[in-house]
C-alpha positions as CSV (number, residue, x, y, z in Angstrom):
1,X,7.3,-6.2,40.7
2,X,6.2,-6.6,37.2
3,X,8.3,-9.5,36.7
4,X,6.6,-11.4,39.1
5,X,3.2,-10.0,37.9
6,X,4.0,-11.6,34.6
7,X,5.3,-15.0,36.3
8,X,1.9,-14.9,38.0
9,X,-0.1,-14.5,35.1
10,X,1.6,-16.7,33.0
11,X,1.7,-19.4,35.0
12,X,-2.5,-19.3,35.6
13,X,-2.5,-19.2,32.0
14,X,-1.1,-22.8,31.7
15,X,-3.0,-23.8,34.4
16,X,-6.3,-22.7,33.2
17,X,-5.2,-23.7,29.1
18,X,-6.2,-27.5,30.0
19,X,-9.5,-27.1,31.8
20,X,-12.7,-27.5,29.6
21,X,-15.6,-25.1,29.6
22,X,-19.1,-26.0,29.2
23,X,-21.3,-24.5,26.0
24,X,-23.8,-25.4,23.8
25,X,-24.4,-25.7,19.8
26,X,-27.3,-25.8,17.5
27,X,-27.0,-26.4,14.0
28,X,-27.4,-29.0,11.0
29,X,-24.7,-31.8,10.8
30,X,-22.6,-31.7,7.9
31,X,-20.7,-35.3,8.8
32,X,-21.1,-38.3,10.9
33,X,-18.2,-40.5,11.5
34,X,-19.5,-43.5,13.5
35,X,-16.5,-45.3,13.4
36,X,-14.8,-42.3,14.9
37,X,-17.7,-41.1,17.0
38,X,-17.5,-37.6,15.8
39,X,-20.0,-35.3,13.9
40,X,-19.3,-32.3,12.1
41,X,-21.7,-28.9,12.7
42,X,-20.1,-25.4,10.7
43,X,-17.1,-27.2,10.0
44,X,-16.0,-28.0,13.6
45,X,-16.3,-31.4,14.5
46,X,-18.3,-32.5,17.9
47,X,-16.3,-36.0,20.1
48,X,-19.1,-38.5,21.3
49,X,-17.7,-40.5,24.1
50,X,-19.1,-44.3,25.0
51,X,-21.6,-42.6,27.1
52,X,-23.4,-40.3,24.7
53,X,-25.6,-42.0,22.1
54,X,-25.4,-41.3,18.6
55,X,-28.2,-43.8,17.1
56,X,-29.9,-41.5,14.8
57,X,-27.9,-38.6,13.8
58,X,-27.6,-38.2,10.2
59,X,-26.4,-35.1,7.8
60,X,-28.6,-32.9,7.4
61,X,-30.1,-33.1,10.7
62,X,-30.9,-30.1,13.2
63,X,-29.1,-31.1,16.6
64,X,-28.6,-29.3,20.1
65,X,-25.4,-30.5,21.3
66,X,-23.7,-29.7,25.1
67,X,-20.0,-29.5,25.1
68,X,-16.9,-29.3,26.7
69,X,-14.2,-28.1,25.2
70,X,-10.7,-29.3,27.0
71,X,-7.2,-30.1,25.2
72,X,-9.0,-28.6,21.9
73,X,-11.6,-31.5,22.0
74,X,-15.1,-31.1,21.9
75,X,-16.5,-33.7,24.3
76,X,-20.2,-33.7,24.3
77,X,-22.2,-34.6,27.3
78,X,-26.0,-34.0,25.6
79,X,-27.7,-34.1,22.4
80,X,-31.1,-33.3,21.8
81,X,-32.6,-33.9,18.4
């Protein structure tokens, strides 16, 4: 019985290990890489896809970003400035 308990939970574990979960950041950028559409805020670094605009963002700059994280990428959906 705890053999298959432990299948169980592993198995939702690898399942669930791939799926991105929403959150939100505020803080100064430390590093804009246009060319890679990233932009660093406390040293983690923040993916813009095609979608999100990043005209404008510049270190030094106090940003609210909205994230998901899946696949250990930060994907963000919203910045406010």
């Amino acid at each position: 019985m705890n053999k298959m308990i432990a299948a169980v939970l592993a198995v939702g574990m690898m399942v669930f290990a791939g799926v991105a979960s929403a959150a939100d950041v505020k803080g100064a950028i430390t590093a804009v890489n246009a060319q890679g559409r990233t932009v660093t805020i406390n040293g983690v670094a923040y993916t813009f896809p095609a979608t999100v605009d990043m005209a404008g963002l510049a270190v030094g700059q106090t940003v609210s970003l909205t994230y998901a994280t899946a696949n250990n990428v930060n994907t963000v959906s919203k910045v406010t400035k």
